[in-house]
C-alpha angles and dihedrals in degrees: 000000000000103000121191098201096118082058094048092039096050088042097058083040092243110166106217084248080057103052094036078054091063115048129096111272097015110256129187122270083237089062090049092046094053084044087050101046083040090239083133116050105250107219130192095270094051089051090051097049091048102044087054086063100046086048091233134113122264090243090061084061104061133059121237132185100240103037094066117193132245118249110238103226103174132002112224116210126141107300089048139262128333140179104270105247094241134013115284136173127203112221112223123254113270127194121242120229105274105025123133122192136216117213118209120225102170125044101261121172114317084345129097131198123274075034105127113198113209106204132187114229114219135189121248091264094062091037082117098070081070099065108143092354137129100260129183105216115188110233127200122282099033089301124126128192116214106208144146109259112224107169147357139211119182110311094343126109128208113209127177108198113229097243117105108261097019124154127239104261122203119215109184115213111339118190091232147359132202115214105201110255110179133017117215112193127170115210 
């Protein structure tokens, strides 16, 4: 199996000590380097497990023939924009089972219109993911209220809209929220 977790690794600007930190259980950055060159086979539960710590899906981390990847030509940091130091792809953005999406249509908060939001619904018991992050709650009647969620009590839920001079809005006991997980905007 082709894996592109050097590439994912290098573009969030993970150090293998970084990446072997944050998976579950730790592991060593030797173990994630074999993993990386392919000297050790990768399975499914070590492409799982890194892929957890790159916060990224299992799928972004192989290559696939028909999902082709993107050349890197320039890395852009503070001082501008350089050659990257060795050849490197992106992989495009791919939904996971279960997302929905909202499309924006009117400029809202740090959002602009043709922006769709994919967002990752999630069951009461996991509503606290969602701390201080854009959620789309279902209301009654087919209306849905998108919102930042600041606090929760019980099975309330404390959610300031995005437009300036908006009001707290209190939605008791939805049956799921959808925290936004991934921002697709085309320039």
């Amino acid at each position: 199996m082709i894996t592109a977790i050097r590439e994912v690794r290098r573009a969030k600007g993970l150090t293998l000590e970084d990446v072997a930190a944050r998976c579950e259980p730790p592991t060593t950055a030797q173990t994630i380097g074999r993993l990386e060159t392919g000297t050790r086979t990768v399975s499914v539960a070590w492409l799982n497990r890194i892929a957890a710590a790159l916060d990224v899906t299992a799928a972004d981390l192989v290559r696939l023939p028909d999902r082709p990847g993107i050349p890197v030509a320039a890395i852009l940091d503070a001082s501008g924009a350089q050659a990257p130091r060795r050849a490197a792809t992106v992989v495009p953005p791919q939904g996971e089972p279960g997302m929905v999406a909202v499309t924006v249509t009117g400029a809202l908060g740090d959002y602009r219109p043709g922006d769709a939001i994919w967002c990752q619904p999630l069951d009461p018991a996991q509503f606290g993911q969602a701390m201080n992050r854009d959620v789309l709650v279902p209301r009654p009647a087919g209306r849905f209220l998108f919102a930042r969620l600041i606090g929760r009590d019980g099975g309330k839920l404390h959610l300031l809209p995005l437009g300036a001079g908006s009001r707290l809005q209190v939605v008791t006991d939805p049956a799921w929220i959808a925290p936004a997980r991934r921002l697709v905007r085309a320039l």
